[in-house]
N, C-alpha and C positions, 0 to 999 in steps of 0.2 A: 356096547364098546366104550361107549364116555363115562358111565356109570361105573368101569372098570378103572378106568383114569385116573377118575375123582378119585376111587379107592389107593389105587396105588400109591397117588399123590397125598393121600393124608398119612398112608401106611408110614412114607420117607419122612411125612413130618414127623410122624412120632417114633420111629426111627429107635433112637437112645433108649426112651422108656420101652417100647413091646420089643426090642430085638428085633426089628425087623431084617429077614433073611437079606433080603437085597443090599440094607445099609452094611450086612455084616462081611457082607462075602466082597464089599467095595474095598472096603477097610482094611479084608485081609490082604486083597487084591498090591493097596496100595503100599503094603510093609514090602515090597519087592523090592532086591538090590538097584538102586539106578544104577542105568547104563554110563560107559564113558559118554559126554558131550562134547560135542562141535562146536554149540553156540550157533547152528544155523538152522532153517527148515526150508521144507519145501510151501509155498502155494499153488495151486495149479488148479485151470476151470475152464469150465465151457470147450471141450475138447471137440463138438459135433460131430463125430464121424459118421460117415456117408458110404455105406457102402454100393449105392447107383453111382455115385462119382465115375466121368470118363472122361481122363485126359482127352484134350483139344476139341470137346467136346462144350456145345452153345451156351455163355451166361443165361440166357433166355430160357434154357430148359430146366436151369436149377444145376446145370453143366453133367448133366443127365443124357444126353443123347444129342444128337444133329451136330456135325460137325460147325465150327462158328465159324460164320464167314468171312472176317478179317483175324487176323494174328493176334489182335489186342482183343477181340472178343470170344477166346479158345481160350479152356478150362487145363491151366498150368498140371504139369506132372506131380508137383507137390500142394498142389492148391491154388485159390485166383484169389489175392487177395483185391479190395475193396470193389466185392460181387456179393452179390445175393448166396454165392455158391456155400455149401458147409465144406469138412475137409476129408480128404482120402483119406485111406488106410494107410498112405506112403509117409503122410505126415504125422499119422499118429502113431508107427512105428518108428519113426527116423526120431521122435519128440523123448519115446521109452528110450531109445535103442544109447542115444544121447545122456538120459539123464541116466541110466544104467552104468554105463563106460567115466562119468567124469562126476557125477554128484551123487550117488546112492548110499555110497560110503564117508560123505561129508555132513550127510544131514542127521538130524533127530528123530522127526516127525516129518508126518505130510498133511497139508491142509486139502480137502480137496473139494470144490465147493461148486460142483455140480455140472449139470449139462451135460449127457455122455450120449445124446442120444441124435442123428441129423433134426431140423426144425424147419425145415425148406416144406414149402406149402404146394410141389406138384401136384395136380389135381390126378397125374397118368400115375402115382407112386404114393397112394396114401399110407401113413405110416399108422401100424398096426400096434396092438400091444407086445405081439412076439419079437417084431421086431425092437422097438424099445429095449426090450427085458436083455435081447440077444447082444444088444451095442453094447448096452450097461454090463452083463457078464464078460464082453471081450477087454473091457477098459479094465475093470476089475481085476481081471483076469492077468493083466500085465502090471498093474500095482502088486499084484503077491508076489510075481517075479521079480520083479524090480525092487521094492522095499521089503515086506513083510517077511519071504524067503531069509532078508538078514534082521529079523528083529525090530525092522524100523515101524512104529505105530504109522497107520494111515486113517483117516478121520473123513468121509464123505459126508457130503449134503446134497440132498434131494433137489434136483434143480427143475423147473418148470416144464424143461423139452423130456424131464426122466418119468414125466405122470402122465398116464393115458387118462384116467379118472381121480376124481377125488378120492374115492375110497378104493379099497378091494386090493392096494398096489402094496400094501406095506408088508404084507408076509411075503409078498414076491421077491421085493428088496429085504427082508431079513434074511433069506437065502442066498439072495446075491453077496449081499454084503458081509455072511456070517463070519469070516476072518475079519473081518476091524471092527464088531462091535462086541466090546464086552461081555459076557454073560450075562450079568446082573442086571442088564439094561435091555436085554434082548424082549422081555413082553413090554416093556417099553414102547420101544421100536417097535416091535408089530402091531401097535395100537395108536403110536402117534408119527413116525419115522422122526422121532426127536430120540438124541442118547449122549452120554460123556464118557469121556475116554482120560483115563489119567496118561500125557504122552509122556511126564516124566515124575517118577511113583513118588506121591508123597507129595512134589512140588509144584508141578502146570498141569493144568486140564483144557481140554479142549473142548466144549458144549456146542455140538450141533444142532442147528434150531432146521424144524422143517417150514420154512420161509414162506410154503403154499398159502397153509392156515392164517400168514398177514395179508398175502398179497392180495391187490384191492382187483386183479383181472379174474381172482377163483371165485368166480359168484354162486359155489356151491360151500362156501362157509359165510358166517353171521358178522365177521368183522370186531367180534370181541367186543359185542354189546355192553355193558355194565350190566342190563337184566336179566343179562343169559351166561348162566354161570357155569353152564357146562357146553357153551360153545366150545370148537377144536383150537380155537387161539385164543382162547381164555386160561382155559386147561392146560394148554403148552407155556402158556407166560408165568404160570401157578408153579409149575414142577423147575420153570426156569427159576424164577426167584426162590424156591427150597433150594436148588442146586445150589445157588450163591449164598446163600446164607451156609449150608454144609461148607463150601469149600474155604468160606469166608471163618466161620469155628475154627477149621482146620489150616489158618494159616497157610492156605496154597495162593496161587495165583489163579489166573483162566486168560483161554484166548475163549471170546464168541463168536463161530461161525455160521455160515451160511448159505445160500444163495441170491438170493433177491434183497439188496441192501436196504436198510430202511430208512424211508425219508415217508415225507409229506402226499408225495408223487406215487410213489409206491404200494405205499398199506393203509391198511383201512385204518381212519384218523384213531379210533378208539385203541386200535392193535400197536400203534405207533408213539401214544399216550403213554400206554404202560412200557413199552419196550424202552423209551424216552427216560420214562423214571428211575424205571431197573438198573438202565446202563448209568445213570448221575449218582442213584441211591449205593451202588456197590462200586463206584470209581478207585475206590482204595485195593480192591480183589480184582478188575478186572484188566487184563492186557492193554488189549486192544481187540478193534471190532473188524473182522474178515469174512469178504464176501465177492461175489463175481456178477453176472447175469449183465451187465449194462454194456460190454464189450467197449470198455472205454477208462483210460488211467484216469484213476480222479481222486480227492478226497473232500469227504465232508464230515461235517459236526452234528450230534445231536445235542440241544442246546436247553438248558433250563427256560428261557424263550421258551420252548416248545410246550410246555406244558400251562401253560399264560389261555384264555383265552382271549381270541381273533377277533377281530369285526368280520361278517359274513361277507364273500368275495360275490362282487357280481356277474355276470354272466358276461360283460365287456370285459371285465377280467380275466374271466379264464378263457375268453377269447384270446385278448391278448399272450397269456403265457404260451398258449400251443405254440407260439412262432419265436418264442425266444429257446434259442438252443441251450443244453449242460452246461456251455463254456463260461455261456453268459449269466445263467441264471448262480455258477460259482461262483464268478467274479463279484458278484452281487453280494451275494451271503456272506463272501470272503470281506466286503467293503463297510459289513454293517461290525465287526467284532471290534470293540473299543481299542486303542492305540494309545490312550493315556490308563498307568499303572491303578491309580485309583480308583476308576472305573471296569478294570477287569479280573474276571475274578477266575481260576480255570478250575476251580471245583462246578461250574457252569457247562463244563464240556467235556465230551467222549467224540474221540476220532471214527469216523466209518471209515475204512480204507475196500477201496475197489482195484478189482487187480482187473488187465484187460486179459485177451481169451486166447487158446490155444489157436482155435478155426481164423481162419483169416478172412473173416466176416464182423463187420464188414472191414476192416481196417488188419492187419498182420500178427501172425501169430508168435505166440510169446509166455513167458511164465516167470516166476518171481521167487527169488531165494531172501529169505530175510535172517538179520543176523542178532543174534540176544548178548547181552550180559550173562555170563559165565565164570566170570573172576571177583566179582565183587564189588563195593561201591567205586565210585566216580563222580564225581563233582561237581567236573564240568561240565558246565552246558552253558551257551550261549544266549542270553538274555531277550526276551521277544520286545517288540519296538514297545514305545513306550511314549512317541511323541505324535505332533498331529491332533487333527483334529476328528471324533464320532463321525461316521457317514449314517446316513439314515435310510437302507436301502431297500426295506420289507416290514411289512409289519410289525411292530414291537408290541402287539398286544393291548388289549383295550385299557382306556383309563375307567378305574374305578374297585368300588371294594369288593375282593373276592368271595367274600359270604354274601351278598347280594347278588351276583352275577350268578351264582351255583341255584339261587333262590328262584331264577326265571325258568319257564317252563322247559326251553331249548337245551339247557345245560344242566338242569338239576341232576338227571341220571346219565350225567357220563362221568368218566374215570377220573378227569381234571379233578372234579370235585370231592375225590374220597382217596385219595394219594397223597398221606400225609405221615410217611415213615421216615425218620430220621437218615439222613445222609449218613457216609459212610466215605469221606476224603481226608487225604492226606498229602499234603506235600511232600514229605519222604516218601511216597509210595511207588514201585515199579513202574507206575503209567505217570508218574509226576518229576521223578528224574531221577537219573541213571543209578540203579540199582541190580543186586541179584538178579535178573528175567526178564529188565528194561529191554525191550526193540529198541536196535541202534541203527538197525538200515534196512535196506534190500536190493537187491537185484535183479531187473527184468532182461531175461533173454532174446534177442531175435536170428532169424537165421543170416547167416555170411558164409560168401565161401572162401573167404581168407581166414588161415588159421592163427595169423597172429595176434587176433582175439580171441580169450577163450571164454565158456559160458559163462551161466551164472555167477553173481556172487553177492557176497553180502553187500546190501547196499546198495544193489545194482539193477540195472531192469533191462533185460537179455529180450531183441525179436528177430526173426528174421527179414530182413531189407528185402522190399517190392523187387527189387532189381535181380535176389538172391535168387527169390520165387521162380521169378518169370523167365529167368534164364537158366535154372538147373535143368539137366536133362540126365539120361539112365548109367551115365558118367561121371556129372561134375552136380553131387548130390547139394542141395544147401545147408548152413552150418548157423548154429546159431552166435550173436556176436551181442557185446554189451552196448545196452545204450544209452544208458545214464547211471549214475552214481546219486544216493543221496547227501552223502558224508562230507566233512572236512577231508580234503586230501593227506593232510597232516598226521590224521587219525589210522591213516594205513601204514604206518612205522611207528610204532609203541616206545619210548624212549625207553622202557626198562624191557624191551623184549630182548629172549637171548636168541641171538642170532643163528644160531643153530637148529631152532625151532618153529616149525611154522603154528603149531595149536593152535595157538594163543593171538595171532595176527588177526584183525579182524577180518582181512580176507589174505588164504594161502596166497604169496606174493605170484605162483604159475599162473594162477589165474587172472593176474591183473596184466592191461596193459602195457607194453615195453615203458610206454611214456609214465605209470604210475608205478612201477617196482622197484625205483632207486629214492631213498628218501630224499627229504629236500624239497619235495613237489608244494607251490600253496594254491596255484591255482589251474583248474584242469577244465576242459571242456566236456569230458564225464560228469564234473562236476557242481551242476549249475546252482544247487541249494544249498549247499554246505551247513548241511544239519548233522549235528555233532551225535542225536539220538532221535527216537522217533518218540520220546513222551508228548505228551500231551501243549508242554508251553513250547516245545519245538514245531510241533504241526500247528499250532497259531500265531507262531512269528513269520513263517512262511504265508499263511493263509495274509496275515495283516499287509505282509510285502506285495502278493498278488493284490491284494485289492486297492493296494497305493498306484492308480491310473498313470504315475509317472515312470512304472516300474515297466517299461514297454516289452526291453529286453526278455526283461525275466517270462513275463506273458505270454510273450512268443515263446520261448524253450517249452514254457508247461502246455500249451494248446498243442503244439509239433509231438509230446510225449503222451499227450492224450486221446489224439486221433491216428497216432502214427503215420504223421505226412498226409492223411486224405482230410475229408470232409465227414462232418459227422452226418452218422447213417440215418 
């Protein structure tokens, strides 16, 4: 099977000179008339559906059976959010039934970054491969409905609760999946569940990584040794960077998806080296980075730092971190990124963006519409701080010279040491500021059952309120409602828009709130960041504000949008 890999992957290298069939039929693929555009997409993850779910029914059981013996410990009609519980079929119908009626025809694409399957650990209800395969075909099943049936690309990733085993699953899932993947990618796919989708022909691509092969909890892969060249996330990192460098020839763009985000925490150091590099070495080609699994809004950087070697952490260290939550270990990271212009350089960064989950596990369910450049250049953007003073708040990497350091036993064979391909940055570039395919926002949904919010939108981040939950019953169904904006308010009235058109607004004015559809607005309580786009020097003017300890306010807004109102899980 790897030995097929490897081939494949050299096959795409040499591509141009042997005519390789796959690179040809890509190409033809890609001469296809674009569609009209929106300028927006979907994201959507971590759905868990459960089909043992029974309303009013014991958190205790996995809300599986025994009626719960107070009010507040009964398993909601549409779900319980911050329980151990995953979600009914109520909510993963009411979530289609939703984006069907009000967003299906407003989007491009859909990103869809895994988890279709419940992940509650009943010891009375062990979950099986059938069942697995069977959640994954129902979720599917209503994606072709819902998008595909109009032509809209949908783009899945293999998420941690969708693998019974490490191996044996991937022709399972290339049958499931066989409406959203390619042709040309399809032995691909059944060899690694990695593939790319052009979502708009010619111009974006979307590269699905299968996340397992980094993640450091699969102890049935090598971790992308340097000596093992045909480990499964060696091979996936290999065919990733051909993909980038193809799409990079070709003048396209790319979003990188996934499941399982990658940091430090997550993947095996060697898998996260190279992913590190990839995502710095191709910043001029690449979007931005989309992914789910962490059930929690957040965003981080993969940082030129990262490929530095460390001093060795001690074991009263990694003591210590078990007990410092996400929030904190953000704020951290967010406190170390320089605030004087000289010192900062953002060919040094790539944005990770984590979206939180459908399942209201443990915190409320929700889903995220984000909105592109569609018209053309833009200017403006908002300058990142610039003042203040370096914070020093994690390792910055050991002193000394780096051909020495590679020279010691512990380091000679790893990736740090033989990662020396020229960058690939640009400050005009789409991920640097607002361009052709620039991210300018998003919108996360939650549910309400007042209508005078409507869903999604660009920019925006849509869930359903604890209160919607627990109080909907087989009458007064829950609705989803917007809960924050990332954007300038200003930016939702276009001074040369023509008023009889909505295209071209970055969000249809129906969709916005009463308080944001009449221009004039500067400042809104939707809108706590007022980020002009989502490049690269915008998501580290923010990060630099978060980690200014004077910025209380703003702190509290991002923890409240990150746990949605609980406690982290």
């Amino acid at each position: 099977m790897l030995a097929f890999t490897a081939l494949l992957v050299l096959a795409v290298h040499l591509g141009p000179v042997l005519g390789s069939p796959v690179l040809q039929v890509a190409l033809q693929a890609s001469n296809q008339k674009p569609r009209g555009l929106h300028g927006r997409f979907l994201q959507i993850t971590d759905m868990h559906p459960d089909p043992y779910y029974a309303p009013r029914s014991s958190e205790k059981t996995s809300c599986h059976r025994k009626k719960g013996k107070k009010a507040n410990n009964q398993a909601g009609l549409y779900g319980t959010p911050y329980s151990d519980c995953d979600s009914p079929f109520k909510l993963t119908n009411l979530t289609f039934n939703f984006l069907d009626k009000k967003w299906a025809s407003e989007v491009d694409f859909v990103i869809w970054t895994g988890d279709n399957a419940r992940h509650d650990n009943d010891p009375k209800l062990p979950r099986t491969p059938d069942e697995i395969y069977n959640l994954n075909r129902e979720v599917a099943s209503r994606m072709k409905e819902v998008f595909t049936s109009r032509g809209i690309p949908v783009v899945p990733s293999l998420g941690n609760n969708d693998v019974w085993r490490p191996n044996g699953i991937t022709n399972e899932f290339s049958q499931i999946w066989s409406t959203f993947i390619p042709f040309p990618y399809l032995q691909v796919f059944q060899r690694g569940a990695y593939y790319s989708v052009e979502v708009i022909p010619n111009e974006v691509a979307a590269i699905s990584l299968n996340t397992m092969y980094f993640y450091d909890s699969n102890k049935a892969v090598g971790g992308c040794p340097f000596k093992n060249r045909d480990d499964p996330g060696n091979l996936q990192l290999d065919w990733l960077e051909v993909q980038l460098k193809l799409y990079r020839d070709r003048n396209m763009q790319v979003w990188i998806t996934g499941h399982v985000p990658p940091s430090p925490g997550n993947y095996f150091p060697d898998c996260y080296t190279r992913y590190a590099e990839l995502s710095l070495r191709f910043q001029d080609t690449v979007l931005g980075h989309l992914f789910g699994h962490m059930n929690a809004d957040h965003f981080g950087f993969v940082e030129a730092i990262d490929l530095e070697f460390t001093p060795d952490e001690t074991e009263t260290d990694k003591d210590k971190k078990k007990h410092v939550t996400l929030y904190d270990e953000l704020l951290e990271e967010y406190s170390t990124i320089p605030t004087k212009a000289k010192d900062l350089d953002f060919a040094e960064y790539a944005v990770i963006n984590v979206a939180p989950p459908v399942v209201p596990n443990p915190y409320l369910p929700s889903f995220r519409i984000f909105s592109y450049n569609v018209s053309g250049t833009d200017g403006a953007r908002r300058a990142p701080k610039t003042t203040g003073k370096r914070r020093h708040g994690h390792k910055r990497g050991e002193h000394g010279n780096r051909e020495a350091l590679c020279k010691l036993k512990k380091n000679r064979e790893t990736w740090k040491c033989f990662l020396n391909e020229t960058w690939y940055s640009d400050p005009g570039a789409p991920s640097r500021s607002n361009q052709q395919y620039t991210p300018l926002g998003y919108a996360q949904v939650c549910h309400a059952r007042t209508d005078k919010v409507r869903a999604l939108i660009c920019r925006v981040q849509y869930y359903i309120p604890n209160r919607e939950l627990t109080g909907a019953n087989k009458t007064h169904r829950p609705r989803f409602k917007l809960e924050y904006l990332t954007f300038v308010p200003s930016m939702l009235h276009p001074d040369d828009q023509d008023a009889t058109s909505e295209f071209h607004y970055p969000i249809p004015l129906q969709h916005l709130p009463r308080s944001l559809r009449e221009p004039g607005v500067t400042k809104s309580r939707y809108a706590p960041y007022e980020l002009v786009d989502l490049t690269i020097p915008s998501w580290v003017g923010l990060a630099q504000r978060l980690g200014d300890s004077t910025q209380r306010q703003l702190r509290r807004r991002f923890r409240k949008y990150m746990y949605m109102g609980g406690e982290e899980g």
